[in-house]
C-alpha positions as CSV (number, residue, x, y, z in Angstrom):
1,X,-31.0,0.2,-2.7
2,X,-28.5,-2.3,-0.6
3,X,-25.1,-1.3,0.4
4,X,-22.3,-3.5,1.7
5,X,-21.5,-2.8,5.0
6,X,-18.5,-1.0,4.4
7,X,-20.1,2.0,3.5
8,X,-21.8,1.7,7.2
9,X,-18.3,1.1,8.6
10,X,-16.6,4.0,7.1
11,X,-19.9,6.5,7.8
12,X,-18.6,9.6,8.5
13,X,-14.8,8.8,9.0
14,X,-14.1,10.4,5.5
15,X,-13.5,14.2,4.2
16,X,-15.5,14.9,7.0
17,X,-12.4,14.9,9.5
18,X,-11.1,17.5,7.4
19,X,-14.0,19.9,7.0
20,X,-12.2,22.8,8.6
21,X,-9.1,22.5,5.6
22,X,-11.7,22.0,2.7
23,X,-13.6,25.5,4.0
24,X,-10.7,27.4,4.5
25,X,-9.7,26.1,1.2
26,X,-13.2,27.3,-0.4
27,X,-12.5,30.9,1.3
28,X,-8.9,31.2,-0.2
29,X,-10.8,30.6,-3.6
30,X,-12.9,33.0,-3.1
31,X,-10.1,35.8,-2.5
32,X,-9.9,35.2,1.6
33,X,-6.5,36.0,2.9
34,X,-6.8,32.4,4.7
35,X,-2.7,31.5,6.2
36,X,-3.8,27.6,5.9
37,X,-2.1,25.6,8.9
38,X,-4.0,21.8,8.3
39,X,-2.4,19.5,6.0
40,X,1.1,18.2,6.2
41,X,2.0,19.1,2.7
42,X,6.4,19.6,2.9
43,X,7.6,23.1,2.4
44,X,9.6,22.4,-0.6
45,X,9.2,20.9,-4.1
46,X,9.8,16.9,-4.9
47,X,14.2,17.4,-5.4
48,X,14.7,17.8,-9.1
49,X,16.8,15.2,-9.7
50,X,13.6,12.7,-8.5
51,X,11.7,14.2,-10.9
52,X,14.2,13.8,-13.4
53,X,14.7,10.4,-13.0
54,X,11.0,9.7,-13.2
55,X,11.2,11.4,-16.0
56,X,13.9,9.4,-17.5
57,X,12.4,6.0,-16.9
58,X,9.4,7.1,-18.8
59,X,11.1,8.5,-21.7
60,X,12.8,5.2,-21.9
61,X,9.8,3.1,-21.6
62,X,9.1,2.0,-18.6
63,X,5.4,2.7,-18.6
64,X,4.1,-1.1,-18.7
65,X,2.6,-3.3,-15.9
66,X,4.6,-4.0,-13.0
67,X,3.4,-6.8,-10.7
68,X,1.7,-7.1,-7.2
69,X,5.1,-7.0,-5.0
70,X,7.1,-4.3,-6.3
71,X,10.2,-3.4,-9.1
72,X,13.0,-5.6,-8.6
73,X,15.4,-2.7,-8.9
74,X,13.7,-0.7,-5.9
75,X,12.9,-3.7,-3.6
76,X,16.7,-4.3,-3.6
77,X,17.3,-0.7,-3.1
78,X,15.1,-1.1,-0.1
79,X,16.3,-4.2,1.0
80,X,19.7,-2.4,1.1
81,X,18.4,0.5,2.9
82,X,16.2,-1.8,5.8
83,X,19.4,-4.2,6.3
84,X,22.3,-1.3,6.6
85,X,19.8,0.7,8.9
86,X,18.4,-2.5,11.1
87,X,21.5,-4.2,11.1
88,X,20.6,-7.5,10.1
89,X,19.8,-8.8,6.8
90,X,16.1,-7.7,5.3
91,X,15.7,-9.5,1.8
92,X,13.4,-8.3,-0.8
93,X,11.3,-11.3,0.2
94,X,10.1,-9.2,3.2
95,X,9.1,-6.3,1.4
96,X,6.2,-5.4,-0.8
97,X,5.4,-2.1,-2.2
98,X,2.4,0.5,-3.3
99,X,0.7,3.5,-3.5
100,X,1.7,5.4,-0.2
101,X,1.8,4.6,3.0
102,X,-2.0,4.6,2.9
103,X,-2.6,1.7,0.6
104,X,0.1,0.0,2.2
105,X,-1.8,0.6,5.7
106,X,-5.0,-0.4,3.9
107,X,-3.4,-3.5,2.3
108,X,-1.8,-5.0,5.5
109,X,-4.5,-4.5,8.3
110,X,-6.9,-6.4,5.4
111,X,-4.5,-9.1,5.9
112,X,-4.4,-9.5,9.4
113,X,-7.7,-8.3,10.7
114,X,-11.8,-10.0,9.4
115,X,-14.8,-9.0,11.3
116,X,-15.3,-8.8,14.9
117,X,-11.3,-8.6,15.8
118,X,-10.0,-5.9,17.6
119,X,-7.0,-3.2,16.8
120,X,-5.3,-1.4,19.6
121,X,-4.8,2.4,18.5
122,X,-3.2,5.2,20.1
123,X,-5.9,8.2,21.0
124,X,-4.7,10.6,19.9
125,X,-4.0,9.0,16.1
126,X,-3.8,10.4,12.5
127,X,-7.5,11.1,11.0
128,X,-7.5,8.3,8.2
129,X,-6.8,5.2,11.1
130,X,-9.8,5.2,12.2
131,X,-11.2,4.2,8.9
132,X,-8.8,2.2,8.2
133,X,-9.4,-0.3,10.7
134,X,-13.0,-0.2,10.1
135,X,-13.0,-0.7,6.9
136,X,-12.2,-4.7,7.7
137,X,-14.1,-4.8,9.9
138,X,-12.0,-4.6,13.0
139,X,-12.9,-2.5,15.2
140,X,-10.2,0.2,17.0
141,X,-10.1,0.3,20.6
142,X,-8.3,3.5,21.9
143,X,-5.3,3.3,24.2
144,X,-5.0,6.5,25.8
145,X,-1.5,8.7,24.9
146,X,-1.1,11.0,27.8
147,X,0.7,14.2,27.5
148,X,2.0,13.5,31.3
149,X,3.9,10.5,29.3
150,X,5.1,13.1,26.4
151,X,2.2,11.4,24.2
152,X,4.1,8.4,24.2
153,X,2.1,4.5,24.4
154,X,2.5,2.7,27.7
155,X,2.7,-0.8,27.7
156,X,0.5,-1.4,31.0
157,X,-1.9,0.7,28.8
158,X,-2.2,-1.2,25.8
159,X,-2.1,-4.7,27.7
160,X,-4.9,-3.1,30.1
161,X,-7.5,-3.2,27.0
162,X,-6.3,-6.5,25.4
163,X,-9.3,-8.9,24.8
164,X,-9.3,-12.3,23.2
165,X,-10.4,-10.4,20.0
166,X,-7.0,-8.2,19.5
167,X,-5.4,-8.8,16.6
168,X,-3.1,-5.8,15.9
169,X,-0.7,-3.1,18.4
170,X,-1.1,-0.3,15.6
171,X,1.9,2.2,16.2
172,X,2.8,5.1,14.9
173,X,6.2,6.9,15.3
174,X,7.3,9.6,14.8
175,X,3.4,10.3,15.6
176,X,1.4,12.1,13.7
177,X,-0.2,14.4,15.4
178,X,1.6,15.0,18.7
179,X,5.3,14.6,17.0
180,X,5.7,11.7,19.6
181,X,8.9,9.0,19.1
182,X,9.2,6.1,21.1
183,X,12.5,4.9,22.2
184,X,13.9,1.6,22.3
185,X,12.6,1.1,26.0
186,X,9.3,1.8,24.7
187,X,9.4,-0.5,21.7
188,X,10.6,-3.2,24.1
189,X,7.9,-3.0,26.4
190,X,5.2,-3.1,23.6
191,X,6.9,-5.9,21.6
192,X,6.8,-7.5,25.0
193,X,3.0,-7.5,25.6
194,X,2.6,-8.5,22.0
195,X,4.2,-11.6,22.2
196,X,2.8,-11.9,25.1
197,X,-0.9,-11.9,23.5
198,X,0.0,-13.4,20.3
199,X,-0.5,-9.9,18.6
200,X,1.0,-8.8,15.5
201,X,2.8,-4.9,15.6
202,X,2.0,-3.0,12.7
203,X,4.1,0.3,12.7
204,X,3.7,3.7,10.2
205,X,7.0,5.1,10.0
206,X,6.4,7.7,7.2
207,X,8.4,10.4,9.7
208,X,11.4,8.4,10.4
209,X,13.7,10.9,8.7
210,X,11.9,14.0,10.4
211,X,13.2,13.4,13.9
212,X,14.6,16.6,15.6
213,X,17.9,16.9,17.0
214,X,18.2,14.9,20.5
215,X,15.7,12.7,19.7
216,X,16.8,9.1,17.8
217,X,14.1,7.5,15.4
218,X,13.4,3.9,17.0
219,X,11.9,1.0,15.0
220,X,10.4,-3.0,16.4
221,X,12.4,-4.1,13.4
222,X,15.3,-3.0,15.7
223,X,14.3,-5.7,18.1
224,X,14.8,-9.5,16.1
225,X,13.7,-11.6,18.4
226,X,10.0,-10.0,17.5
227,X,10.6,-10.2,13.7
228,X,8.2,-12.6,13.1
229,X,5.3,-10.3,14.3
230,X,6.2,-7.1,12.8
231,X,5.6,-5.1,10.1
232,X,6.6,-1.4,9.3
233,X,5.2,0.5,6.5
234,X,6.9,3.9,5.3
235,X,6.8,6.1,2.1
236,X,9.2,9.0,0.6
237,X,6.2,11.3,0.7
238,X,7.9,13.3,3.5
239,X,11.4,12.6,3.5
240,X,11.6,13.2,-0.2
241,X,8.7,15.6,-0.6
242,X,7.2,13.8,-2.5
243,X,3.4,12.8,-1.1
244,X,1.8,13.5,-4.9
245,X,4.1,10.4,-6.5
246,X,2.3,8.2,-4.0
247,X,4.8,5.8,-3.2
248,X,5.1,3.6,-0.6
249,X,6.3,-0.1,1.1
250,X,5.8,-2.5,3.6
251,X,8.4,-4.5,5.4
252,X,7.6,-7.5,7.4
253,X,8.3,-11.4,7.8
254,X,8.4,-13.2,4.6
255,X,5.8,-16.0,4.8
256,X,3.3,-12.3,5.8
257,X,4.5,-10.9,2.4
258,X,4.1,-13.8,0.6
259,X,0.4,-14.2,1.9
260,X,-0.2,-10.5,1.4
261,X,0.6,-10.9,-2.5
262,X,-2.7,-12.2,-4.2
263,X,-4.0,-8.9,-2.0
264,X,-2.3,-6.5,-3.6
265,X,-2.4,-8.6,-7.0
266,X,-5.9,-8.5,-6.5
267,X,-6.2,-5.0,-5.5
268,X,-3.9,-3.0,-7.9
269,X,-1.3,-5.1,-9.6
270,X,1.6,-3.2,-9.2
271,X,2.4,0.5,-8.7
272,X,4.2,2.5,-12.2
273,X,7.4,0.9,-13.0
274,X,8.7,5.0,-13.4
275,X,7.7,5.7,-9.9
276,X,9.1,2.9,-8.8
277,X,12.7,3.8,-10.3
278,X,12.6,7.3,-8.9
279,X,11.6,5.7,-5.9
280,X,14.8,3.3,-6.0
281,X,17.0,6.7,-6.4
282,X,15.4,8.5,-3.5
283,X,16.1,5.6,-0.6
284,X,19.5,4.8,-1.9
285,X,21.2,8.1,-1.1
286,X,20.2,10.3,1.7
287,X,17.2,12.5,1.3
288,X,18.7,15.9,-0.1
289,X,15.4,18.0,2.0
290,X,14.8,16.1,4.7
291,X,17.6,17.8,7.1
292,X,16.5,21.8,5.8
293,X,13.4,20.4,6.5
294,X,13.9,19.2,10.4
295,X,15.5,22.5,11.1
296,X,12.7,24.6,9.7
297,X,10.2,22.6,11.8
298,X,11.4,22.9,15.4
299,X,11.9,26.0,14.9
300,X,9.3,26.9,14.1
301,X,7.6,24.7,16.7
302,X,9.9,26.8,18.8
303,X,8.5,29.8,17.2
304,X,4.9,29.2,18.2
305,X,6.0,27.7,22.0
306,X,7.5,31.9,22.1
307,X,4.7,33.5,20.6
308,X,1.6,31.4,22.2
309,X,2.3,29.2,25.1
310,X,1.2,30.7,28.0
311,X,-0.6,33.5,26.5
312,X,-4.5,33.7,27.4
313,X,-4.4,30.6,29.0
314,X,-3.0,28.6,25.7
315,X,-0.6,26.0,26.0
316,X,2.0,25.0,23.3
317,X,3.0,21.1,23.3
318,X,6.6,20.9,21.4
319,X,7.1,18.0,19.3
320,X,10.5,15.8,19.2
321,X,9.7,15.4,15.2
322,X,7.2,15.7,12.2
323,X,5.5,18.8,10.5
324,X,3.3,19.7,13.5
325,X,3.0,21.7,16.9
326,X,-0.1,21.1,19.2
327,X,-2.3,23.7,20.8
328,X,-4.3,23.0,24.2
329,X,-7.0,25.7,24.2
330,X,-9.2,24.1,26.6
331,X,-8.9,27.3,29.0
332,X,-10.9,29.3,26.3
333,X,-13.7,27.3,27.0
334,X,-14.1,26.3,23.6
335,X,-13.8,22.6,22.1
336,X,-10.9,22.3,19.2
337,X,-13.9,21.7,16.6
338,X,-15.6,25.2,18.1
339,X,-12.0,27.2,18.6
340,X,-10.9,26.2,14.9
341,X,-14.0,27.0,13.0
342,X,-14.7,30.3,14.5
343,X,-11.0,31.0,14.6
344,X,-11.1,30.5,10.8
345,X,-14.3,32.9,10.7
346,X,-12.6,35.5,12.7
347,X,-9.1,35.5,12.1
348,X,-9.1,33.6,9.0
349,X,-6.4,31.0,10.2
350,X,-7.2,27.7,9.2
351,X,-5.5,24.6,11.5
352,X,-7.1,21.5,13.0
353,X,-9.6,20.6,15.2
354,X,-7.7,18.1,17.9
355,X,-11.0,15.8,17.5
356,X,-10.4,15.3,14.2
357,X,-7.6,13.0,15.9
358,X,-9.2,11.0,18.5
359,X,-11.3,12.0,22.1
360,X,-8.2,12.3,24.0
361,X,-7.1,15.7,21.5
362,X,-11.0,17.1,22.3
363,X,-9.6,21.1,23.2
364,X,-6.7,21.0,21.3
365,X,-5.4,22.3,18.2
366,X,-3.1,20.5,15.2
367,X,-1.1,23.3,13.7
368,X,1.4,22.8,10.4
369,X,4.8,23.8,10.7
370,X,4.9,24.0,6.8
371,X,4.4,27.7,6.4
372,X,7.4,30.0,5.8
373,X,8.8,31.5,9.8
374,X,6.7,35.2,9.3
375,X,3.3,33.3,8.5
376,X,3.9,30.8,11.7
377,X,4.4,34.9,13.6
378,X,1.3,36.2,12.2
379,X,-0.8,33.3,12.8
380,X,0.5,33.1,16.0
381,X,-0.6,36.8,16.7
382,X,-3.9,36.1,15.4
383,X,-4.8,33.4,17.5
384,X,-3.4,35.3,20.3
385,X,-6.0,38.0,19.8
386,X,-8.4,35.3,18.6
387,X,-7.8,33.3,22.3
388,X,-8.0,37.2,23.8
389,X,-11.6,38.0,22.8
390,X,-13.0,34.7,24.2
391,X,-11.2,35.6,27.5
392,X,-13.1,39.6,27.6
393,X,-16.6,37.6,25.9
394,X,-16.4,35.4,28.4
C-alpha cells in the first residue's frame, strides 16, 4: 500500500523518544516500585476554582462550536494579559488559540514552513520538535546549545548555519530540557540575525511563569521593532497545572493570524467554548500554583546538585527554571539511552535519556523535579549506587 510521505518524515520521531517512560510505566503496572522521574506532569491538581469554572460554563451551555481563532471572551483576556506584560498594545487580532502549545506549534510552523525549507533548532530541544518540523516538510538543522554558554543560543551560532533555505529561528525559553532562559541581550542578538536573514522567530514560552528567583523571563515580543517577525506560543498547562485541558494560544502579527485562520478552520474549527472560559479565568489573575511550584523545583534541583553532583564522576547542571535538572553521566562510560535503561533495570528509577533531546544531550540524563523532596533523595541515592557499580565493573 502507498503512504504520504509524512509518515516517512515522522519515522521514528514518535513514542519512541519516550520508550524509557512507557516501560517504566509498564513495570509500575505490574507492582514495580518504579519512582518515575520522565514526564513533566506538575505536582499539583488543575486549582479548583478552574475546574469549577469549566464546570460552570458547561452547566450553562456552552458546549456548541466555537470557531477557528478562538472565544471572544478569552482572546480579550489574553489580549489584556500580552499588552499589560509587553507594554504595548497586543489586540485580539494577533492572537489565535487551540489545543496546547502543541497544536499551536504544529499549526504555525505549517504556516511558515513547505518542503525543502530549513528550521534552525537548538540541540539540545524538547523531544516532539523534531517532528514537528518534519512533519512540513522542513527540515531542522541543529544549532549547538553549549553548557560553557549555560545552554543558552548564540547568535554567531545560529547565523553560522543560515542557508538560503531557512525559514524559521525556533526558540524555546525557559528551555525545556536544560531549564535555559535567555535574557534580553540574547533575544536582541537573535532578533538581530533574523532580520538580518529575513527569518521569522517562532518562540514556545509554555514556562514563562516557572522562572526561578534571579532569573527574569525574557520574550522577542519585548523587542517592537521585530514585531512583525515574531510569534510566541504559550499554554496554561504548566502555570495553571493544567496540561490534560489542553489549552493553548499563539501571538503574533496580525496579517500572520489572519493567514493562519483557514488552517486552523481547516484543521479543528475551534477548541470547547468551556475550556476556553476556564481558560479566560486562569490568565486574568495570577496563577494560584505557579509560585509553590517554582519553589519546589529549585529546590529540589538544589537537592539533587547536594546529593549527586560530583559523586562517581556525575555532574548535576542546575536550571534557572522549569520542572527539570540535568545529569552528565558521561564519566560512567555509559550513553544516557544505556545509563537510563539499565538504571531503570537495576534501580528501578525511571528518567530520560539526554538523546531523546537532541546529539548534543548524548551522556546525559533529563530528571523531573515533580516528585515530592524524599523521592528526589532516594532516587538520588539510587543512582549514586547505580553510577557506583559501573565505576567497580568497570
Amino acid at each position: 500500500m502507498r503512504y504520504a510521505p509524512v509518515t516517512e518524515h515522522l519515522a521514528g520521531l514518535g513514542s519512541e523518544k519516550w520508550a524509557v517512560h512507557v516501560r517504566a510505566r509498564k513495570m509500575k503496572a505490574a507492582g514495580d516500585a518504579v519512582i518515575e522521574l520522565t514526564i513533566g506532569e506538575p505536582d499539583v491538581p488543575t486549582p479548583p476554582a478552574l475546574m469549577e469554572a469549566a464546570a460552570q460554563a458547561m452547566l450553562s451551555g456552552r458546549t456548541g462550536y466555537s470557531n477557528g481563532r478562538g472565544e471572544p471572551a478569552l482572546l480579550r483576556a489574553l489580549s489584556a494579559r500580552y499588552s499589560a506584560r509587553r507594554g504595548r498594545t497586543i489586540g485580539t487580532d494577533q492572537i489565535m488559540c487551540f489545543p496546547g502549545t502543541q497544536t499551536t506549534l504544529y499549526a504555525v510552523l505549517h504556516a511558515l514552513c513547505a518542503d525543502g525549507d530549513e528550521v534552525l533548532l537548538g540541540d539540545p530541544m524538547y523531544a516532539t520538535y523534531e517532528g514537528l518540523v518534519r512533519s512540513t516538510g522542513a527540515r531542522v538543522v541543529p544549532v549547538p546549545l553549549r553548557p560553557e554558554a549555560g545552554f543558552r543560543m548564540q547568535a554567531a551560532d545560529v547565523e553560522a548555519r543560515i542557508t538560503p533555505r531557512t525559514r524559521v529561528l525556533m526558540l524555546n525559553s525557559p528551555h525545556n530540557p536544560t531549564g535555559a532562559v535567555l535574557d534580553h541581550g540574547d533575544l536582541r542578538a537573535l532578533c538581530e540575525v533574523a532580520a538580518k536573514h529575513d527569518l521569522w522567530v517562532l518562540c514556545d514560552e509554555v514556562y514563562e511563569e516557572m522562572c526561578f528567583p534571579g532569573t527574569t523571563f525574557c520574550s522577542p515580543l519585548d523587542l517592537p521593532e521585530y514585531a512583525e517577525r515574531v510569534v510566541v506560543a504559550s499554554s496554561i498547562s504548566k502555570s495553571h497545572a493544567a496540561p490534560g485541558f489542553r489549552s493553548g494560544w499563539c501571538v503574533g502579527p496580525a496579517e500572520f493570524c489572519a493567514r493562519l485562520l483557514p488552517l486552523s478552520e481547516t484543521m479543528l474549527f475551534g477548541n470547547q467554548p468551556f475550556i476556553a472560559d476556564m481558560t479566560a479565568a486562569a490568565v486574568s489573575a495570577p496563577s494560584p500554583v505557579a509560585a509553590g511550584m517554582v519553589e519546589r523545583f529549585q529546590r529540589r534541583a538544589a537537592l539533587m546538585g547536594r546529593l549527586l553532583d560530583g559523586v562517581e564522576g556525575l555532574r548535576v547542571h542546575q536550571p534557572q527554571a522549569g520542572m527539570f535538572a540535568l545529569v552528565d553521566v558521561r564519566a560512567t562510560g555509559l550513553s544516557g539511552d544505556g545509563f537510563a535503561n539499565a538504571l531503570l533495570d537495576a534501580a528501578k528509577v525511571a528518567v530520560m535519556p539526554g538523546e531523546s533531546f537532541g546529539a548534543a544531550l548524548s551522556g546525559w540524563l533529563r530528571v523531573s523535579l515533580t516528585q515530592p523532596d524524599a523521592v528526589i533523595a532516594e532516587a538520588c541515592d539510587r543512582i549514586a549506587t547505580f553510577a557506583a557499580s559501573r565505576r567497580s565493573a568497570a
